[in-house]
N, C-alpha and C positions, 0 to 999 in steps of 0.2 A: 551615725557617723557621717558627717559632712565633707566634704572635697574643699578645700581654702585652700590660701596662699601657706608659706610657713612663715610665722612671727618674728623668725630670728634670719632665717637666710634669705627668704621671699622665696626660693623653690613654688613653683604650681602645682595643684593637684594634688594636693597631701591630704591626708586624711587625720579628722580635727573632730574631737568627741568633745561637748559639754556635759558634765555630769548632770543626772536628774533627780541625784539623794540628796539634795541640801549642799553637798560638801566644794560647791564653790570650784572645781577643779577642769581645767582646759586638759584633756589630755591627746597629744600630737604624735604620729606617727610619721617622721620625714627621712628617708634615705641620705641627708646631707649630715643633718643634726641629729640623726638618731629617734627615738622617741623619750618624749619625756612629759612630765606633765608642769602646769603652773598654775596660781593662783587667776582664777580672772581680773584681780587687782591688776597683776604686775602682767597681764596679758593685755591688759588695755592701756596700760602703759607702755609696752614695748612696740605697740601699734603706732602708739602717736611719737614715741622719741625714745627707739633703742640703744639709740649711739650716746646717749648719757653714761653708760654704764660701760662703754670701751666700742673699740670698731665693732664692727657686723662679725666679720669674719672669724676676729678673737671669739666672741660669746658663740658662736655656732661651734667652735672648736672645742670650747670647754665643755658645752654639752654635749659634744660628741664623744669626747674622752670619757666623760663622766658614765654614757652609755655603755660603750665598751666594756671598762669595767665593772659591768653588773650593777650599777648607780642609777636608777628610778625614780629619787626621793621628790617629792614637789617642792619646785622654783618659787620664793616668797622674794616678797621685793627686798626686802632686807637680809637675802642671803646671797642674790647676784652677785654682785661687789665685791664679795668674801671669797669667791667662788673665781672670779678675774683676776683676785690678789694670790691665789694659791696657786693659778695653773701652772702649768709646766712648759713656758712658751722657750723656745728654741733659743739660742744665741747665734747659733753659726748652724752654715749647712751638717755636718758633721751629727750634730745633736741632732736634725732634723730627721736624716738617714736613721740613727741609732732610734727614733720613736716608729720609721719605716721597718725596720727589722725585726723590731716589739714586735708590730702588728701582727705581720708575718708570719713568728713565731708562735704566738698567741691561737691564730687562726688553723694552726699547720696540727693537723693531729697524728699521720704519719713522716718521718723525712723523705723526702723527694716528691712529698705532694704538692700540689699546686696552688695557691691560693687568688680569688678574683680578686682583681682590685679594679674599682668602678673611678674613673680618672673624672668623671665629671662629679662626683658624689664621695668619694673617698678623702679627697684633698685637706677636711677639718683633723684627719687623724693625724697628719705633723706639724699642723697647725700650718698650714701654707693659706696665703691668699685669695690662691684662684688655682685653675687645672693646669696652667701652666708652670707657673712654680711648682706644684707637686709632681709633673711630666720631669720637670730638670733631676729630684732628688731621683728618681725614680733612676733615669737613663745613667746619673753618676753612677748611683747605689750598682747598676749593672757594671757600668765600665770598673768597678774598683772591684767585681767579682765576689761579692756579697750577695748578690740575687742572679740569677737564672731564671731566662725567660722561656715559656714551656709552650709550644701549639699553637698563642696568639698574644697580641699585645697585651692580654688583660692579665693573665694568667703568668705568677711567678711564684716561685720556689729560692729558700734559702740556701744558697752555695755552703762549700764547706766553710769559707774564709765568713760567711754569713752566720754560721752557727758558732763558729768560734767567735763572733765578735759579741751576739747576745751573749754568750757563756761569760767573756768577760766581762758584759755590764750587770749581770746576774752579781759577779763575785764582787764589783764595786761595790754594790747596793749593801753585800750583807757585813762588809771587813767590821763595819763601827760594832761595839760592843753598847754604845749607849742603846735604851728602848726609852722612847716615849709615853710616858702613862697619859692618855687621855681621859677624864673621868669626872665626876659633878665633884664637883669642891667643895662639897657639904659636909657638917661634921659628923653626920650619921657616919661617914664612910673612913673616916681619916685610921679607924681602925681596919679594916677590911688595907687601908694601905700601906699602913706600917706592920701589921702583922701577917697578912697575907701576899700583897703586890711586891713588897722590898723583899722580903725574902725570900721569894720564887727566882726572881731575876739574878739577885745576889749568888744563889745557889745555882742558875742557869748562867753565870756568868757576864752575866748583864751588869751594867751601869743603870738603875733609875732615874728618869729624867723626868720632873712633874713643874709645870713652866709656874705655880704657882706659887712652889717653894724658892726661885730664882730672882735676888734681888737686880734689877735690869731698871734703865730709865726711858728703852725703847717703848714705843707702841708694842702690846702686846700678840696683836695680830703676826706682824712682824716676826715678831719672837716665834711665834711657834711656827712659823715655815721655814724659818731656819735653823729650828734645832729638830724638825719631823727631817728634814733633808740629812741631816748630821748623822739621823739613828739606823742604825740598822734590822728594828724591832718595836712594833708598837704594840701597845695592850690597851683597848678599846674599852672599859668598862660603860655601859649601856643604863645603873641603876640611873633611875632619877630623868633617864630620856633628855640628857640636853643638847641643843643644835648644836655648840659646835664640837662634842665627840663625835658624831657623824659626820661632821664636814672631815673632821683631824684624819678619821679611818680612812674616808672617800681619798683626801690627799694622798695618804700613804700608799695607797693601793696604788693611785695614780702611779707613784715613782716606782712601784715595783716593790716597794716594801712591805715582809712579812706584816699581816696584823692576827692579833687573838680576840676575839672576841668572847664580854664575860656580861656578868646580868645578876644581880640576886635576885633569888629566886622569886620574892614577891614584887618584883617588877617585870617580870619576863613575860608575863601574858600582854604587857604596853609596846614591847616592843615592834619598832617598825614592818610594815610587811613585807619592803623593799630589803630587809636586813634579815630576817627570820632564815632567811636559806643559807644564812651562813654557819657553820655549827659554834654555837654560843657555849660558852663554859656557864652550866646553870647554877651558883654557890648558895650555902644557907651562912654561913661563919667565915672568917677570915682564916683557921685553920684548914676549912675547907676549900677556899678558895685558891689558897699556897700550894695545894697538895696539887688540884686538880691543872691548877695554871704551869708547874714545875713540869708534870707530866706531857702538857699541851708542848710547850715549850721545847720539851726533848723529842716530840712527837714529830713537830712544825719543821724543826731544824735539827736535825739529828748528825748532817755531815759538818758543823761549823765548829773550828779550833777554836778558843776564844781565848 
């Protein structure tokens, strides 16, 4: 493990592993970005010209969210882009606070405890700038009495007007009745999702949504960050291993969105290793997959009117 600069924020003195198995893989350990790994392809490309692919500070944001949420997966040059087009970059201060209260909340494992936050090394979590932008959210988020400052400046804790506020974007996230089915579009499967995925959800009171059934004239990319936003429920099927069901999953999570993760069973020993800790619905039939998915489903979301 080497000491370098970092690829994406320039941070000093990070620590920077080259794999020695054949497998090609940069993996970076950096307090700003988080850790993540990438292809030495698109490593020696980010060296020479990162800002092709969006600001600095955007892409150090995105992998740092990505980290956050338990997202590992290795950076290929052809997935950055995808990865810029799905994030969840701010609009207004408001939305910036509400990804500061995320954090918070996320971090906070009893109420009234305190959580660090590193102002020179935190600021990619709301997608801010630089430390001064993230200083402003930070001081409002206090003045509007959504955080509480505990001991010393680093150190804050979610107010009650701050628990009430993630409770409510908690309930935003889940009101939509639609679920996004993300899954290989193969016709091995089309049964597993007319017999098994429709009718789990129907029965769960779900709306199916599968962007492939959707006559549209958008870009499809497009299309599916706007109907993953729409749902309130995503279902992850994993056979067949294609990139963009783990990008769709990694999205969701991003927003906060419930996902299920499924697999038939002769595929599940392919599954990623960054994804493996998630508990997978393992199916042999589409009768079995209904059953077990219906179940997940009542399991996952058990308090939702629908």
């Amino acid at each position: 493990m080497e000491k370098n600069n970092c690829p994406i924020c320039h941070l000093e003195n990070i620590a920077k592993h080259f794999s020695s198995d054949g497998k090609d893989v940069i993996t970076i350990k950096c307090p700003r970005c988080g850790n993540f790994q990438l292809s030495r392809t698109l490593g020696a490309i980010v060296d020479r010209n990162i800002e092709q692919y969006g600001p600095r500070w955007l892409i150090s944001a995105v992998i740092r969210n990505r980290y956050e949420q338990g997202d590992n997966s290795l950076l290929l040059t052809n997935t950055v882009e995808l990865l810029i087009k799905l994030a969840r970059v701010p609009s207004d201060p408001f939305e910036s606070i509400n990804l500061l209260l995320e954090h918070i909340h996320r971090k906070t494992k009893i109420p009234g405890e305190a959580v660090h936050l590193d102002i020179n090394n935190d600021f990619p979590i709301v997608y801010a700038r630089d430390q001064r932008e993230f200083k402003y959210y930070i001081d409002k988020a206090r003045e509007l009495g959504l955080i509480e400052w505990k001991g010393n400046e680093t150190d804050y804790l979610l107010g009650l007007k701050g628990w009430e506020r993630v409770l409510e974007l908690g309930k935003s996230i889940i009101k939509s009745n639609q679920a996004f089915v993300a899954m290989w579009f193969d016709a091995s499967l089309l049964d597993a999702y007319r017999e098994g995925i429709i009718p789990a959800l129907e029965q769960s009171r779900f709306k199916p949504h599968r962007i492939d059934f959707q006559e549209h004239n958008d870009k499809i990319d497009d299309r599916i960050i706007a109907e993953i936003r729409r749902s309130g429920l995503l279902v992850a099927d994993f056979t067949g291993h294609r990139g963009g069901v783990y990008f769709e999953a990694g999205f969701a999570m991003g927003l906060g969105i419930p996902v299920i993760w499924t697999c038939r069973k002769n595929h599940a020993k392919k599954l990623h290793f960054d994804t493996r800790q998630y508990n997978h619905i393992i199916w042999d039939t589409p009768e079995d997959l209904k059953i077990k998915l219906t179940n997940r489903i009542a399991a996952t979301l058990p308090q939702l009117d629908r």
